[in-house]
C-alpha positions in Angstrom: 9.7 -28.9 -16.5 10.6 -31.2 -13.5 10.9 -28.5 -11.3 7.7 -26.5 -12.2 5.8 -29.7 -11.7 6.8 -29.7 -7.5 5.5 -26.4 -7.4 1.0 -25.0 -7.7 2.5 -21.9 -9.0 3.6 -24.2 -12.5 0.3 -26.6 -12.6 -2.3 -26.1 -10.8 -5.6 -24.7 -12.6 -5.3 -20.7 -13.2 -9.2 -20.0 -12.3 -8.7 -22.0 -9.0 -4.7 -20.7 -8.1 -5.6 -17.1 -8.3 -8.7 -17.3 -6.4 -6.7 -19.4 -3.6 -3.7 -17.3 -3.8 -5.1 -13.9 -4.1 -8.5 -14.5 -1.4 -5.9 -14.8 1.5 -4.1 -11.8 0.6 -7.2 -9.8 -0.7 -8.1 -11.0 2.8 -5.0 -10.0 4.5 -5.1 -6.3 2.7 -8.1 -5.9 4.2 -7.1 -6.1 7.2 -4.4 -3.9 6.5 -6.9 -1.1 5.5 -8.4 -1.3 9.1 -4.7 -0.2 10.0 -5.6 2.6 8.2 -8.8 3.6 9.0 -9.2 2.4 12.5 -7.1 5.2 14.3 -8.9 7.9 12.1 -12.3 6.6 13.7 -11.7 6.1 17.2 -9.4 9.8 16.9 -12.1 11.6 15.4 -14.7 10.7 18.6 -11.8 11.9 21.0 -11.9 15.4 22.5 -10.0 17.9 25.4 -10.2 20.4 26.8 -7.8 21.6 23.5 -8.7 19.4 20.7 -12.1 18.6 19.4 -12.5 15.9 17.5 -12.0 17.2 14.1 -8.8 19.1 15.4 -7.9 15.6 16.5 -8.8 13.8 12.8 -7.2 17.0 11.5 -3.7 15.9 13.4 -3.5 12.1 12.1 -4.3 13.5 8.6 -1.5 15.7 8.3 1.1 13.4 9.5 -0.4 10.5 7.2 1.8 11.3 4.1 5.1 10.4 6.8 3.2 7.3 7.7 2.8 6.2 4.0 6.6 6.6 3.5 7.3 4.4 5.9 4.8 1.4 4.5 5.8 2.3 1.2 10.0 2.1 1.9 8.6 -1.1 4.1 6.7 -2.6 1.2 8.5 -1.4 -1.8 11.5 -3.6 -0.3 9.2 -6.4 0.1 8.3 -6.9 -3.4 11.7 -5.9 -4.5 12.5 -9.9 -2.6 9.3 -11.5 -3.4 9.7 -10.9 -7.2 13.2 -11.8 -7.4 12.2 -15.2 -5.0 9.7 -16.3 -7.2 11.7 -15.6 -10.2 15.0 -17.4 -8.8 12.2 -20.3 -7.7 10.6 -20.7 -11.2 14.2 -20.7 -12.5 14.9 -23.5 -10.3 17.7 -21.9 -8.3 17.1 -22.8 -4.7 20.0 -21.0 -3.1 19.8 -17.8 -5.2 16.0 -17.6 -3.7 17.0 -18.6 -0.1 19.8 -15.6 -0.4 17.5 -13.2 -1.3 15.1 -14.2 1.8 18.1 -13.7 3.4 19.0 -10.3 2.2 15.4 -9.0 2.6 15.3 -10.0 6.6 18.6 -8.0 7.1 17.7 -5.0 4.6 14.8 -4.4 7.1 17.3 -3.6 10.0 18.3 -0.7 7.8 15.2 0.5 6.8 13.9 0.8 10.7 17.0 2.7 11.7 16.3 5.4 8.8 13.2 6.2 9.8 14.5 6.5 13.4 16.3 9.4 12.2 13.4 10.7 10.5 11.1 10.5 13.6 13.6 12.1 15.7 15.0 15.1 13.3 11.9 15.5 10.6 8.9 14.8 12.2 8.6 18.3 13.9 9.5 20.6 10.5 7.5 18.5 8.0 4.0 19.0 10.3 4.7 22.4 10.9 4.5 23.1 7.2 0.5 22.0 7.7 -0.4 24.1 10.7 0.0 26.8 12.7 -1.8 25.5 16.0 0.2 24.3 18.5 -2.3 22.0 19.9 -2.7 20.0 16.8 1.0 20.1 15.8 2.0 18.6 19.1 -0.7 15.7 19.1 0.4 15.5 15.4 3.7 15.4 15.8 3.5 13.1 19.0 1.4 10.5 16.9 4.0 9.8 13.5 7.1 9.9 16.0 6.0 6.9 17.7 4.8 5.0 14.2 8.0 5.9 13.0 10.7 5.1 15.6 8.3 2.2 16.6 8.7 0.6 13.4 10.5 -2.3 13.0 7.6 -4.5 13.7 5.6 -2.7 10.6 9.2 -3.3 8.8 10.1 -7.0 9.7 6.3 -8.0 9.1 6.2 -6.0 5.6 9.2 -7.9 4.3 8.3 -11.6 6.3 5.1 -11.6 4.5 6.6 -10.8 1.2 9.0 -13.5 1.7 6.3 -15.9 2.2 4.1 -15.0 -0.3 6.7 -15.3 -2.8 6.4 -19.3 -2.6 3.0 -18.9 -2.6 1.8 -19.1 1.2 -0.9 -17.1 1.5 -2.5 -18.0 4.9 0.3 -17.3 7.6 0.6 -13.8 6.0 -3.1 -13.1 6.0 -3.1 -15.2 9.9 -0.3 -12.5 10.9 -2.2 -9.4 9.1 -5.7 -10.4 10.9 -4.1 -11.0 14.1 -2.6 -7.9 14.3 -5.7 -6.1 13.0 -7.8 -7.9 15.8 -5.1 -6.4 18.3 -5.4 -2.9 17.3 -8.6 -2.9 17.4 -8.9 -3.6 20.9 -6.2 -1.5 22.2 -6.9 1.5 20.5 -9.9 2.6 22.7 -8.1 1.9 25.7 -4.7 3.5 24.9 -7.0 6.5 23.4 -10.1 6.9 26.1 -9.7 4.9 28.8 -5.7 5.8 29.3 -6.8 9.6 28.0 -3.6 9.3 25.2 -5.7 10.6 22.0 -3.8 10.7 19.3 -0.4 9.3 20.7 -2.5 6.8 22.6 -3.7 5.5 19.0 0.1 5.4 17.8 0.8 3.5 20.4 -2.0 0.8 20.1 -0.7 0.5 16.0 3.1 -0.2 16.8 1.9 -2.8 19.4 -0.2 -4.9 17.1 2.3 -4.3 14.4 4.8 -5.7 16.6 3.0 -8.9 17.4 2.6 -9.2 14.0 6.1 -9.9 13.4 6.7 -12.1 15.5 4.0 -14.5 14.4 5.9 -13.7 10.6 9.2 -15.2 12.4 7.7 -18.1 13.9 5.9 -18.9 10.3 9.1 -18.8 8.5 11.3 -19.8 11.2 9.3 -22.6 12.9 7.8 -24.4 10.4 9.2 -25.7 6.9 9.0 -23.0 4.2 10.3 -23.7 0.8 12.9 -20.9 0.9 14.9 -20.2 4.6 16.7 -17.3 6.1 20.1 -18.0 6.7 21.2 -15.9 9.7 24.7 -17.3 10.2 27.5 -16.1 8.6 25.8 -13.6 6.2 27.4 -11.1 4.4 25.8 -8.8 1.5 26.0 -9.6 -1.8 26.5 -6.7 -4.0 24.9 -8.5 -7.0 21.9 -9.8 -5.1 21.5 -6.5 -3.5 21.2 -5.1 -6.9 19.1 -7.3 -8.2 16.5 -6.9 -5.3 16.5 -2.9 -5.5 16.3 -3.3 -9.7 12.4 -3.9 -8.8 12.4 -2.6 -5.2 13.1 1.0 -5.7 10.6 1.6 -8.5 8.0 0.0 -5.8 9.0 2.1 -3.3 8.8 5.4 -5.4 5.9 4.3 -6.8 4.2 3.9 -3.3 6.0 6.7 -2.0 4.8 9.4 -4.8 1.0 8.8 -2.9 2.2 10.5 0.1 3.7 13.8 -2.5 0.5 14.0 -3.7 -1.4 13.9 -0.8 0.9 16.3 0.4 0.3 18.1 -2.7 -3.1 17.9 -3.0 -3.1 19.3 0.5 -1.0 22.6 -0.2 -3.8 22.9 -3.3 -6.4 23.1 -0.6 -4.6 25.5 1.5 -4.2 28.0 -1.4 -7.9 28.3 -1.6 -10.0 31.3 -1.5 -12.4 29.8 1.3 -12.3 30.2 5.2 -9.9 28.6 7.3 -12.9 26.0 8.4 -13.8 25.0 5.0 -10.1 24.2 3.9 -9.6 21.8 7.0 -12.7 20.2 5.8 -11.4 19.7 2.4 -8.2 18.6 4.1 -10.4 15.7 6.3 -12.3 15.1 3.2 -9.5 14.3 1.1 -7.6 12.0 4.5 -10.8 9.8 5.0 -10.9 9.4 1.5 -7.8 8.4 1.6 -8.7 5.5 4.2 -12.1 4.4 2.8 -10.5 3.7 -0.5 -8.0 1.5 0.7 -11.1 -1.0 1.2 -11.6 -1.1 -2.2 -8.1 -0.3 -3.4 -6.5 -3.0 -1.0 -8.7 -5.7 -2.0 -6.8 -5.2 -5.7 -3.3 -4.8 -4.5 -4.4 -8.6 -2.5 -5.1 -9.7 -5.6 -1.7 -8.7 -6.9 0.0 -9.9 -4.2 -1.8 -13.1 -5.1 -1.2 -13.1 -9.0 2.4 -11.5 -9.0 4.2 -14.9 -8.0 2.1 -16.5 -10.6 3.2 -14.6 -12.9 7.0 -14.1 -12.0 7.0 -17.7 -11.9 5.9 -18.9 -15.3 7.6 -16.2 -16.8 11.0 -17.4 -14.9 9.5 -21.0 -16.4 9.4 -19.8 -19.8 5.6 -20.8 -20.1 3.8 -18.0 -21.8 0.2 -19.7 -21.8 0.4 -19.7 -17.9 1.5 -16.4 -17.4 -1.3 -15.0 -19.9 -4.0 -16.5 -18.2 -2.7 -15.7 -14.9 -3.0 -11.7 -16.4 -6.3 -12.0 -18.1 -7.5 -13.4 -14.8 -6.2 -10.9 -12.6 -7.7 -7.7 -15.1 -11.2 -9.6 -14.6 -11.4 -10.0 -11.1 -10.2 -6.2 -10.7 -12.5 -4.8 -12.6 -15.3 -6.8 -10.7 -14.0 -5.7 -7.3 -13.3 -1.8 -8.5 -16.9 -1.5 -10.0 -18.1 -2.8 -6.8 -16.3 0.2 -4.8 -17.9 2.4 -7.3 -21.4 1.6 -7.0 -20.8 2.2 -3.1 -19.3 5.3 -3.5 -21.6 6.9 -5.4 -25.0 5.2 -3.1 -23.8 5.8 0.1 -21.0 8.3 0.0 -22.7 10.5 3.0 -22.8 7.0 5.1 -19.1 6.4 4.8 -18.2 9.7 6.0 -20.8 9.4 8.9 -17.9 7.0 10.2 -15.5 9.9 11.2 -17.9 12.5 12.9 -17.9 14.8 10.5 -19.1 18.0 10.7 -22.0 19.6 8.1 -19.1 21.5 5.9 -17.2 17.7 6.2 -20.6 16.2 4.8 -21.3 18.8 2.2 -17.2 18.9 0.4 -17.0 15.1 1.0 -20.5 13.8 -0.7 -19.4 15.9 -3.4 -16.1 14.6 -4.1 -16.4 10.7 -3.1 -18.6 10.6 -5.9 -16.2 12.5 -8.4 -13.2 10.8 -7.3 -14.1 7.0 -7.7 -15.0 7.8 -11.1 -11.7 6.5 -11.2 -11.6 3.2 -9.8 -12.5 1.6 -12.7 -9.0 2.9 -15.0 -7.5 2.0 -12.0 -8.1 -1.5 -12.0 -6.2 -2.3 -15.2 -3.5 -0.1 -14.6 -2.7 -1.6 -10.8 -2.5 -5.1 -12.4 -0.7 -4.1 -15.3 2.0 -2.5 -12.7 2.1 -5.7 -10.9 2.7 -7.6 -14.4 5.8 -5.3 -14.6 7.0 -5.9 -11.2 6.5 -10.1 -11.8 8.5 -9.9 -14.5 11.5 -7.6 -13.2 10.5 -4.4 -15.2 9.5 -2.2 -12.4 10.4 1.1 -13.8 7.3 0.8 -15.5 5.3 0.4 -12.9 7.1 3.5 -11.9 6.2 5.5 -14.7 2.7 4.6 -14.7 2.6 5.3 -10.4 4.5 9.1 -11.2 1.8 9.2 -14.0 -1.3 8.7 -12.0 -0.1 9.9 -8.8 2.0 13.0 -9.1 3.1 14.4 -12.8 -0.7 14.2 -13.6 -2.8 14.5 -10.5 -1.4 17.7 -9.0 -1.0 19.6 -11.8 -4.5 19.0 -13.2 -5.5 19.4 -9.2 -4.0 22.8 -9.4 -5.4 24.1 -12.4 -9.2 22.8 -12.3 -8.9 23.9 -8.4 -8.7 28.0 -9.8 -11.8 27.0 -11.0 -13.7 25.5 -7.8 -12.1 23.1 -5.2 -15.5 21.0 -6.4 -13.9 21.0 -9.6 -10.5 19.9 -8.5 -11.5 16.5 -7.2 -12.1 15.4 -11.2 -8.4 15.3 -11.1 -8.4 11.5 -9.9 -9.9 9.9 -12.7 -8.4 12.1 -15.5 -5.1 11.2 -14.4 -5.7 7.2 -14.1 -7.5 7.2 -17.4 -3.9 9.2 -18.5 -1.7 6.9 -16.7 -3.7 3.5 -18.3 -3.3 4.7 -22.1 0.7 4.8 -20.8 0.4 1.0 -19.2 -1.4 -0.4 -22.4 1.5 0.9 -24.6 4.0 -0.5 -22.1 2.3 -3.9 -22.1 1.7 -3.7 -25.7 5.7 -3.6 -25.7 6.2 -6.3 -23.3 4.0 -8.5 -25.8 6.1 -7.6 -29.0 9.5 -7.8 -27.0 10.2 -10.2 -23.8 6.8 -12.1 -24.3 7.6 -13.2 -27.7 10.9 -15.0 -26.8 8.8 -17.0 -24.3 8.2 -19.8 -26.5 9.0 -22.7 -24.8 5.5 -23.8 -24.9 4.2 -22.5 -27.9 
């Protein structure tokens, strides 16, 4: 246990590790939902002589489900590295963890040049499925080609933060996520108003900040001593360590990825209503600024995984089960707290949180309805995410998977699409049928885990 000992991860007190592991990165994902929501504000107060300021909400919405690809390829990698680091670290194999750093930092070189292609040759078809007015296609189109061929800041930052979170460092990521944040902030109202850019001017505020961002990530890991380095020099992929990264990797990205399916699906639900042209694109704003304002309660939890994950990858790679079971039963309490918390909001004030994006008095009407429907499910929710990072920590990711396809596509859209022939009131119960659904699936899985892999791990029992 020599090795555990030189590291917080195997001895420090649970209560106080996950509170000072996860706060930064709770911290940090905070500031990454401003990423989210900030555009959508300032966009929703800018109007032409062509767009009003719905039409202009109406344009970052659509492309949203493009954007989310891209953080989920972005973070799916990231995790994919940060579970097998921790892993390799618990495990007490230095260089294996330094070569997957490695791997990670070069993996997001490909990633950036994919979605290139996407922004060049996609962008244009996939946001002409969503609308048949020019004016909002173009500013829609204009706004997710510049996030996406912009984005190897978003990518290199992602994966950097990941990397050192994974030894758990938990300021620099949150210093890089906040100064970023800050930065966006400040340019977006002059790139949108005072330049007269809109939407593209909003795009182009994001991929700045994003971009300062990663450099503060490389001068973290690269200028000060980390406990695992990226060798540059005289790399070469390893098929093997490329395989092991992607084992967990790929279910995270999927499992990200399937939001922006249903959101597109959810979307094409909406359009096959029997209401007015008017009242679907309030449905369809509706369901995008839900989409935002939940990521301040949703975020916060996914933080906390961030914060718990390496806790738990690590004492499982250590072999000590009492660790990693108080690492879980800590991470499922503070959850819940923070979820209920989101809840109570949601259903006091939903009218106030949609005030944020101008909304017009169909917007206020659809959306006080359904913010109070939907976060019904925040609760389920909590367990399951943290169950989903358990998986991940422990390199069983297809589970997470299953649980993500559960809550977030094979459930949601059908359910969507049946209770919506009923009333697109009735539609928005979809949410927290499908993440009670998807739990009862994560408790059996875990159930499982306890039975199988967890009872080998008796090295302290």
């Amino acid at each position: 246990m020599e090795g555990t000992k030189q590291n917080k991860m195997g001895t420090a007190p649970m209560f106080r590790l996950i509170l000072g592991m996860s706060l930064p990165a709770m911290f940090s994902m905070l500031i990454q939902a401003l990423y989210n929501i900030v555009d959508s504000m300032f966009v929703s107060n800018y109007s032409n002589s062509i767009l009003t300021g719905n039409d202009s909400l109406l344009s970052v919405n659509i492309a949203y489900p493009l954007q989310m690809i891209l953080i989920s390829v972005a973070v799916g990698s990231g995790v994919g590295v940060n579970s097998l680091i921790a892993r390799r670290l618990g495990a007490r194999h230095q260089e294996q963890a330094d070569s997957a750093a490695t791997h990670g930092f070069f993996l997001t070189f490909i990633d950036w040049f994919i979605f290139v292609l996407i922004g060049i040759f996609v962008a244009k078809p996939f946001i002409s499925l969503y609308t048949n007015d020019q004016a909002i296609m173009d500013a829609s189109v204009a706004y997710i080609r510049i996030v996406l061929i912009g984005s190897l800041g978003s990518n290199i930052t992602c994966m950097l933060e990941k990397v050192l979170q994974s030894t758990g460092n938990m300021i620099m990521p949150m210093l890089s996520q906040l100064t970023g944040a800050v930065i966006n902030i400040v340019l977006d109202p002059i790139f949108i108003y005072t330049f007269d850019l809109g939407v593209a001017g909003a795009a182009i505020a994001t991929i700045i900040a994003q971009h300062i961002s990663a450099v503060l990530c490389l001068f973290f890991l690269f200028g000060k001593k980390q406990l695992v380095k990226i060798h540059v020099k005289g790399f070469r992929f390893k098929a093997e360590t490329v395989k092991n990264i992607y084992v967990v990797a790929l279910p995270a990205m999927v499992m990200q990825a399937i939001g922006s399916f249903m959101v597109m699906g959810i979307n094409f639900i909406i359009s096959l209503a029997n209401d007015t042209v008017a009242a679907k694109n309030a449905a369809t704003n509706v369901f995008g600024v839900y989409f935002k304002l939940q990521s301040f309660v949703f975020m916060p939890v996914f933080g906390l995984n961030q914060g718990s994950t390496p806790i738990i990858g690590f004492n499982y790679g250590a072999r000590d089960k009492k660790r990693m079971y108080s690492a879980i039963k800590w991470a499922i309490l503070f959850a819940v707290i923070i979820m209920t918390a989101g809840f109570i909001v949601f259903q006091i004030i939903p009218d106030v949180l949609l005030g944020l994006f101008n909304p017009t008095e169909e917007m206020l009407d659809i959306g006080t309805v359904a913010l109070r429907i939907i976060s019904l499910c925040f609760i389920p929710a909590a367990i399951g995410i943290v169950f989903s990072g358990v998986f991940q920590a422990v390199g069983k990711g297809v589970r997470s998977l299953i649980m993500s396809l559960l809550r977030q596509l094979c459930l949601i859209v059908p359910i969507a699409y049946f209770l919506s022939s009923i009333s697109l009131k009735d539609m928005w119960y979809a949410f927290p049928l499908a993440e009670i659904g998807s739990l009862i699936v994560g408790i059996i899985f875990f159930i499982t885990l306890v039975k199988g892999d967890f009872k080998r791990l008796d090295h302290k029992e």
